[in-house]
C-alpha positions, 0 to 999 in steps of 0.5 A, spaced: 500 500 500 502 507 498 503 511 504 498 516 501 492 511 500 494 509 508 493 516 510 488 517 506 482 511 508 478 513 514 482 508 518 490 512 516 486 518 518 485 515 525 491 513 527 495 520 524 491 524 529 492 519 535 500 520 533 499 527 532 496 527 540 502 523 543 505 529 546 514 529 546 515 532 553 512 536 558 517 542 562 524 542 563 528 536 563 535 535 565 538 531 558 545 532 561 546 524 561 543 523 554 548 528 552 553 525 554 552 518 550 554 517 543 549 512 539 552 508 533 552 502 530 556 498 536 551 500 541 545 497 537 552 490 536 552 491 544 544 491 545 544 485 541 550 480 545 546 483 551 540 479 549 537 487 549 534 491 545 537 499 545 532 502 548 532 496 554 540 498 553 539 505 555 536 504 561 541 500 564 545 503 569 551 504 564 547 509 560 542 513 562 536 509 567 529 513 567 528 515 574 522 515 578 516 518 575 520 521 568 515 522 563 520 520 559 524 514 557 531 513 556 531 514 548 525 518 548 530 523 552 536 521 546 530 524 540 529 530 545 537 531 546 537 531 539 532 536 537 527 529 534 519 531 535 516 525 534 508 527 537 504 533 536 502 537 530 509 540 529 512 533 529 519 533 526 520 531 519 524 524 518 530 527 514 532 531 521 533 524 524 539 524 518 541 530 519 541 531 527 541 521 529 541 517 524 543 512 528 536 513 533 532 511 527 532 503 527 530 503 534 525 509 533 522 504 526 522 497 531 518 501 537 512 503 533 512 497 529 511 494 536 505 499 537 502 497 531 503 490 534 500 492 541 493 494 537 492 486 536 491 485 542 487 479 540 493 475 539 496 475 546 489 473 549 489 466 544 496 465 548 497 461 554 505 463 554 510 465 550 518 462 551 524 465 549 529 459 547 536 459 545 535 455 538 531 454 533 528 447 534 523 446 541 520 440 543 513 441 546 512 437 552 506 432 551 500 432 556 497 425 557 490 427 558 486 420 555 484 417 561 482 422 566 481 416 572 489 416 572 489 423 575 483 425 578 482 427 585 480 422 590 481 418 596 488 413 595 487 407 600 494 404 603 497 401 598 493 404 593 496 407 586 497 414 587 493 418 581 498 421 575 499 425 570 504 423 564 508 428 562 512 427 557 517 429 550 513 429 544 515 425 538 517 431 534 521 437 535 518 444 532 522 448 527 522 455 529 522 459 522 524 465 521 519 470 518 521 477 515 518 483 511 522 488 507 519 495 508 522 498 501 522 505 500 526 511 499 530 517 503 526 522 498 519 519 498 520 520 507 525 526 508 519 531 508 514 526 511 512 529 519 514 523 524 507 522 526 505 520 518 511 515 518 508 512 525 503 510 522 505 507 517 509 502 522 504 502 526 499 499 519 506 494 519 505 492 526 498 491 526 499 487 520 504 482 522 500 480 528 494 479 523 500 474 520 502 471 526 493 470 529 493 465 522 499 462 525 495 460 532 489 458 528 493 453 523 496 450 529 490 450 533 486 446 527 491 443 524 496 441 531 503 442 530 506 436 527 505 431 534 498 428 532 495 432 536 489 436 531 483 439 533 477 434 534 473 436 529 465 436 530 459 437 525 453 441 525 446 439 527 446 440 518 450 442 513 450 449 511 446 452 516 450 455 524 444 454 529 445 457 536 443 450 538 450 448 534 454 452 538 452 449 544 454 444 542 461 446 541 461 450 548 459 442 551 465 439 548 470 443 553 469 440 560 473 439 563 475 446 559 472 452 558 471 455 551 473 462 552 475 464 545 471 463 539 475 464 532 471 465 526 472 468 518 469 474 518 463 471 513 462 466 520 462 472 524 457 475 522 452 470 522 454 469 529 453 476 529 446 476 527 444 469 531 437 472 534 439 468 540 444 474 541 440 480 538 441 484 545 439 491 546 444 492 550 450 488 546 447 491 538 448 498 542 455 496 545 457 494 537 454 499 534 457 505 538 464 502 540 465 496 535 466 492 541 463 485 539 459 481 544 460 475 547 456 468 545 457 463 551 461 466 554 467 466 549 471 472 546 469 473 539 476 473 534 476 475 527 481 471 523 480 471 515 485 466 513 481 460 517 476 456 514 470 459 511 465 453 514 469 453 521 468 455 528 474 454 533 473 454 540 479 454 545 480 455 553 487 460 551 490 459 557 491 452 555 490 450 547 497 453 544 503 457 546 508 461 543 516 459 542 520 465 540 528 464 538 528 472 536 524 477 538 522 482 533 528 486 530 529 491 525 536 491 520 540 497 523 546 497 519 542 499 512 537 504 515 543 508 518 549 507 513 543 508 506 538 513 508 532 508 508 533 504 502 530 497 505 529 496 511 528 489 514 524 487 520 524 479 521 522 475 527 522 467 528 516 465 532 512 457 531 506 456 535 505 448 539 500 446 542 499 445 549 494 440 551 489 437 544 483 438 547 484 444 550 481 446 542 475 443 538 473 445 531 466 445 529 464 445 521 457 447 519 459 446 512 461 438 511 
């Protein structure tokens, strides 16, 4: 998409207010510690041999640590020392990042991508966890959950066998892939483009990925993670037709869980939406006034327009999938400050793995 269709939808035009709204700095601010620091290329090296990123770095204590009650963090403090703008309606122009710190622009590009991630909150609610590893294999533990009587409370007379549960290895290991997208653009196209206009578009990038990484979850949560451990699939009471009855169906399938997500293609989306079962005054008014969606049976409605048109898939998040990250987002550093912006690269390597399979159903209304 071009910059200025982005700015120019309803949605662009939002967002570049909400940018303009973030406000720089209130009253004086000693900077005396920030000007003492030089950011360049080795910083970003040294952040990354610390595991960290530069705006993590910058708060340790051989940088500059925000103090208690600082209406600005450590890099917020570098834009200021250096003359950067990035929020209000005089936000400074990208080219003054070139001319006063090019080196504060990488870090600039991944915490407003991070941001745009942050307005899909919906995929942190679909996780039960997220683990950092060291590699880029993981083997996702097993769960044995077919015999409930095995670990089930109850009383253990002498010489009873005590309940258990097995937890185990699975069969096999997971590939953690490395994913990644290449922003391509020109110093000239965003030298004169206000800061809050290029925010957007990194938020429109964040948002994006984190789409991207909801079809993920959804693939695992349907199709399991290479383990045999697939989503039962259920079927309507009739082909082709979603009847409030059906979902209850799906809701009754979870004990011992509780179906707390619903993950639906937004065509299933809408015919949940319009269930007379479901027509509330009250939710019809929430929708219409906020686009807060409400909650059938309980369960938070997700939209995902990559899962299967006919499917409707419940999940207890905190036990159907959780996330393995090797690298956590980052942006290539070293073209952005050496080239002008020509391309840059923001990857990260991330892999879903179930967790325990009957934590997830699939009910499919079009067999």
């Amino acid at each position: 998409m071009h910059i200025d269709e982005l700015m120019a939808g309803r949605w662009g035009e939002r967002l570049l207010r909400l940018a303009e709204r973030e406000s720089e700095q209130v009253g004086p601010m000693d900077l005396t510690r920030a000007s003492e620091l030089d950011i360049t290329r080795e910083t970003y090296l040294e952040a990354q041999s610390r595991g960290l990123t530069v705006s993590e770095l910058l708060e340790t204590d051989d940088y500059d640590p925000s103090p208690m009650g600082s209406p600005l963090d450590a890099f917020e403090r570098q834009l200021a020392t250096h003359g950067i703008k990035v929020g209000g309606k005089n936000s400074s122009p990208v080219d003054l990042f070139y001319k006063n710190a090019s080196a504060l622009l990488p870090e600039f590009i991944l915490r407003e991508v991070r941001k745009g991630q942050q307005m899909r909150p919906e995929l942190d609610r679909l996780l039960a966890g997220s683990t950092v590893i060291q590699s880029n294999r993981y083997t996702p533990f097993f769960v044995d959950t077919s015999d409930t009587d095995k670990f089930s409370l109850r009383p253990v007379g002498e010489g009873a066998e005590i309940p258990s549960l097995v937890v185990t290895e699975q069969k096999h290991s997971l590939n953690v892939r490395d994913y990644g997208l290449a922003l391509k653009t020109s110093y000239k196209t965003l030298r004169h483009r206000s800061t809050a206009q290029f925010k957007v578009l990194l938020w429109y990038i964040g948002f994006r990925l984190q789409t991207d990484k909801i079809a993920l979850v959804v693939d695992t949560l349907v199709g399991g993670d290479g383990n045999d451990n697939a989503a039962e699939v259920i079927t309507c009471a009739a082909s082709g037709s979603l009847t409030y009855a059906d979902l209850v169906k799906l809701w009754a399938e979870f004990a011992p869980f509780e179906m707390n997500h619903l993950v639906c293609h937004i065509g299933t989306l809408k015919t949940i939406l319009t269930l007379a079962e479901f027509k509330d005054p009250l939710a019809g008014y929430r929708f219409g006034k906020t686009g807060e969606m409400f909650t059938p049976l309980g369960a938070a409605l997700v939209r995902c327009d990559e899962a299967a048109a006919d499917y409707v898939i419940g999940l207890d998040s905190r036990f159907a999938v959780e996330e393995v990250v090797s690298q956590p987002l980052m942006v290539e550093f070293d073209k952005i400050i050496d080239q002008k912006f020509e391309e840059a690269v923001i990857s990260e390597s991330v892999s879903y793995a179930k967790v325990v399979k009957e934590a997830s159903v699939v009910l499919d209304y079009n067999y």
